[in-house]
N, C-alpha and C positions, 0 to 999 in steps of 0.2 A: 461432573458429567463428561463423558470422554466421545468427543463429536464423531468418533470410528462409529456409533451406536448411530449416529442419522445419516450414513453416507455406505450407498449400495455398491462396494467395489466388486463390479460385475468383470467377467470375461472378458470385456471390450476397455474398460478400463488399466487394468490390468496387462493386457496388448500395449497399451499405449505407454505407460508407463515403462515396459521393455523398448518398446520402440525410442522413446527420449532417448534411453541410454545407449541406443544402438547409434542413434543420429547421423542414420544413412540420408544420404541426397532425395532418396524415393521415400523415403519414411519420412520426411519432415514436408515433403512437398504433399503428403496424403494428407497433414496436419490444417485445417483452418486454420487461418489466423487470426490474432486478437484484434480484437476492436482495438482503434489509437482516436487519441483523444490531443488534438491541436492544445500548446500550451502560448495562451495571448502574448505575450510581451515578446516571442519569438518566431513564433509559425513552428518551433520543432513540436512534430508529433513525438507521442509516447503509448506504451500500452495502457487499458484501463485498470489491467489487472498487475498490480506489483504485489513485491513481497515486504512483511514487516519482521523485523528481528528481538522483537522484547520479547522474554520467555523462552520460546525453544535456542534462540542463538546463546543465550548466557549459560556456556557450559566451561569444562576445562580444557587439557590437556589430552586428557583418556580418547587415543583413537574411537573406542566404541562410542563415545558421545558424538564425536565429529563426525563420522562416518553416516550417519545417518540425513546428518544435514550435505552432507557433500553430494548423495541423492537428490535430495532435495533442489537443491541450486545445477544440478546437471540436466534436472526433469523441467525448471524455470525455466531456462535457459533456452530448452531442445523447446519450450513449448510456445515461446515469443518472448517471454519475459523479459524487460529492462532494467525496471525500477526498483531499488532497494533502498526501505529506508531505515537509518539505524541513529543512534544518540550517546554519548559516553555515561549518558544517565543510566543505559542498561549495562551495564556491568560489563562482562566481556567481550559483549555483541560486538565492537566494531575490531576488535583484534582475529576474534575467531573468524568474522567474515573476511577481512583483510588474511587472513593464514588460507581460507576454503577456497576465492574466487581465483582462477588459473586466471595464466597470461589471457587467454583468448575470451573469458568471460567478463574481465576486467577491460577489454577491448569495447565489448557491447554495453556494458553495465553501465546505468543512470544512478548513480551513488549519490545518497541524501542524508544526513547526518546534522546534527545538532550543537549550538551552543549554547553550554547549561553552568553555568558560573556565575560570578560579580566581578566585575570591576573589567578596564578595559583590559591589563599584561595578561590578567588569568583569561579572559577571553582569547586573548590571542596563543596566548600557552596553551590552553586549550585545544583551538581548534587545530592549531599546530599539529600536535600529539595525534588528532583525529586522523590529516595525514600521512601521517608515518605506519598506523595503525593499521589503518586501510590498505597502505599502499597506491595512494593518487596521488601523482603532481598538481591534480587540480582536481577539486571535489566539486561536484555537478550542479548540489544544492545544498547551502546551508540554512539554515534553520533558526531563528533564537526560539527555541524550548519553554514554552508555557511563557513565554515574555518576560520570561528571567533579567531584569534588567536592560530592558530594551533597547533604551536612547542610546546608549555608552555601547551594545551590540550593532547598531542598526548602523554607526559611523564606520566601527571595522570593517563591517562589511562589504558595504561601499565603497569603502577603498581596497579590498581585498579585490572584489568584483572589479574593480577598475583596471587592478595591477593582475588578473588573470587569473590568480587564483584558486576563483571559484566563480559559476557561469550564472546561476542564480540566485535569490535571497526569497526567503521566508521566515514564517511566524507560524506558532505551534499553539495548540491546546485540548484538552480531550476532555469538557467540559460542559454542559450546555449553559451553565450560570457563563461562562469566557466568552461567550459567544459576538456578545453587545459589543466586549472589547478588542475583541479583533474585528468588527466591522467599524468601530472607529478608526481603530490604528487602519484599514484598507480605505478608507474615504482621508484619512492625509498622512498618507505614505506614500511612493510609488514601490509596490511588494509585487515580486512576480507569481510568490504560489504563499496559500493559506493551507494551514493543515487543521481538521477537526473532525469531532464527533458526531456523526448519521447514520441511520439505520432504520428498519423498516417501522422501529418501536420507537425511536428517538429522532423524528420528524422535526424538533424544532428549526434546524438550518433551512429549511426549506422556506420559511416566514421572512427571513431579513438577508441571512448571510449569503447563502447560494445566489439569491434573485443581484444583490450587490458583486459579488465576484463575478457574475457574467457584466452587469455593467461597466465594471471599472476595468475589466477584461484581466483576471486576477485568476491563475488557475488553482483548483483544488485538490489535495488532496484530503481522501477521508479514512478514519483509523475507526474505531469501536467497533464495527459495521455487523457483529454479532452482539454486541453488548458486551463485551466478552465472558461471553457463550452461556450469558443467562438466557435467550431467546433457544438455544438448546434443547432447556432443560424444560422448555414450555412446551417444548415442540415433540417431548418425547413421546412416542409412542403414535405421534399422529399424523395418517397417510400424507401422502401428498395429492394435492386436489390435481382433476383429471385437464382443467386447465394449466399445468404446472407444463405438461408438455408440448403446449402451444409454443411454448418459448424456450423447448429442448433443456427444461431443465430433467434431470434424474434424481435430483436431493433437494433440501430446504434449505441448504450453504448458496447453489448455486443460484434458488431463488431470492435470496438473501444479498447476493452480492447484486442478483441484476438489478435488482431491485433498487439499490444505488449507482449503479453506473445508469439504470434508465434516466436518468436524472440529466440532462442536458447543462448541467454547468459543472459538472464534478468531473476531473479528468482524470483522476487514478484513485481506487479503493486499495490496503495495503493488510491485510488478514497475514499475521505473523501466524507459520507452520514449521512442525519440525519433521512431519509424516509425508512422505511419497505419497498415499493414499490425497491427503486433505491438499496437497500440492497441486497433485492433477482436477482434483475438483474444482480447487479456484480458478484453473487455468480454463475449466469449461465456462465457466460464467461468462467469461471474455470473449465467447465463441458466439454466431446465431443472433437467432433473435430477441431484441428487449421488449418488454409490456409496452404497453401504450398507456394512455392516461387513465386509464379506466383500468384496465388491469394491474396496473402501481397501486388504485385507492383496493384494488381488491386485495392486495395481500397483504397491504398496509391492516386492513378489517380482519384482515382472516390471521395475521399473529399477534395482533395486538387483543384478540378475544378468547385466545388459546392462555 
């Protein structure tokens, strides 16, 4: 199911998308800005809306593959965009985004990247490699990756973070069975970002792990956040309800994403794209107004019955 089929690029869309690339003073001033979301262990704010790189960034060589994403990250960028997060687990993502992000992108950019290995050398080889790849003297946020060997990860990184390296530490998973265990490792760790799986159909974070990451003051980041794009394919064919633009959404992406940033403990959703279309979409969610509590449990009803 190819998500261009639930997302209306209208004539103001479309505007806008030329206007990123134009990224006049007066055109980005006519821009809203994203919501930013305080991350605890530092006071720095971030957008809510970043980008992910599994899938469309794992390409080759061939200008035509690149070129598109090169869009992509100009239209981020023009539109508030900070946050990228990428892993050596996806294949060429972090070379291809290290080749696409210019001097001045790389200026703004919150670069998040993972360490996915065993043992401590190949950790450090590892993240090493990340990078050179990249292109940072210092990477923003590392990651250990589905908790690939943790303990033996979590001492690198502490000392990596100590010696400059790299500015924060995190834990990964896209699971809801992972869930239990990364709110152990965040109740005795001190971790400054979790990453995991939520979404308007996949509610379990909401029970234990969000309500924890606001107390321990542990910021979030969330991935799946369409299922990936099985809520899509439920959705096909089916209007969007006439409250949908109370909250200036135009598509079922956009209610989708608000739908987890309304969420008061979650500080970045990260929807990997390769499409200018599906780019500018995300970038509305981040815009305006979010549901309130009541209107969260309604759309939560209204795609979990579809």
């Amino acid at each position: 199911m190819q998500r261009r089929e639930f997302i209306e690029v209208t004539a103001g869309v479309l505007a806008g998308a030329l206007a990123a690339k134009a990224g006049t003073a007066a055109e980005t001033a006519a821009t809203p800005t994203l919501l930013q979301r305080v991350i605890p262990s530092s006071g720095e704010s971030i957008p809510v809306i970043g980008l992910g790189t599994s899938g469309p960034f794992e390409v080759g060589v061939d200008p035509q593959q690149r070129a598109p994403l090169s869009a992509v990250l100009e239209a981020f960028f023009a539109g508030g965009g900070t946050f990228i997060d990428t892993s050596p687990m996806y294949s060429t993502a972090e070379a291809v985004l290290g080749d696409l992000l210019t001097p001045a992108m790389q200026e703004r950019a919150f670069v998040a990247t993972k360490v996915w290995t065993r043992g401590e050398q190949e950790g450090v080889r590892q993240m090493t490699r990340s990078r050179e790849l990249l292109r940072r003297r210092k990477i923003d946020l590392m990651q250990v990756h589905n908790l690939l060997d943790l303990e033996v990860h979590l001492r690198t990184l502490r000392r990596w973070k100590a010696e400059g390296r790299i500015r924060y530490i995190g834990i990964t998973h896209y699971t809801v069975a992972s869930q239990e265990a990364l709110a152990e490792i965040i109740r005795r760790e001190p971790i400054d970002f979790v990453q995991f799986n939520y979404s308007a159909t996949t509610t379990a974070a909401e029970h234990t792990l969000l309500p924890l990451c606001a107390d321990r003051g542990v910021a979030t980041i969330v991935n799946r956040a369409f299922d990936d794009g099985k809520i899509f394919a439920q959705l096909r064919g089916k209007p969007l309800p006439s409250w949908a633009a109370d909250i200036g959404c135009s598509s079922w992406a956009q209610v989708l994403l608000k739908y987890v940033i309304s969420h008061p403990a979650v500080t970045c959703v990260i929807p990997a794209t390769g499409k200018m279309a599906n780019m500018q979409d995300n970038l509305a969610a981040g815009r305006g107004a979010l549901p309130d509590a009541q209107l969260r449990r309604t759309i939560a009803a209204t795609v979990q019955q579809v």
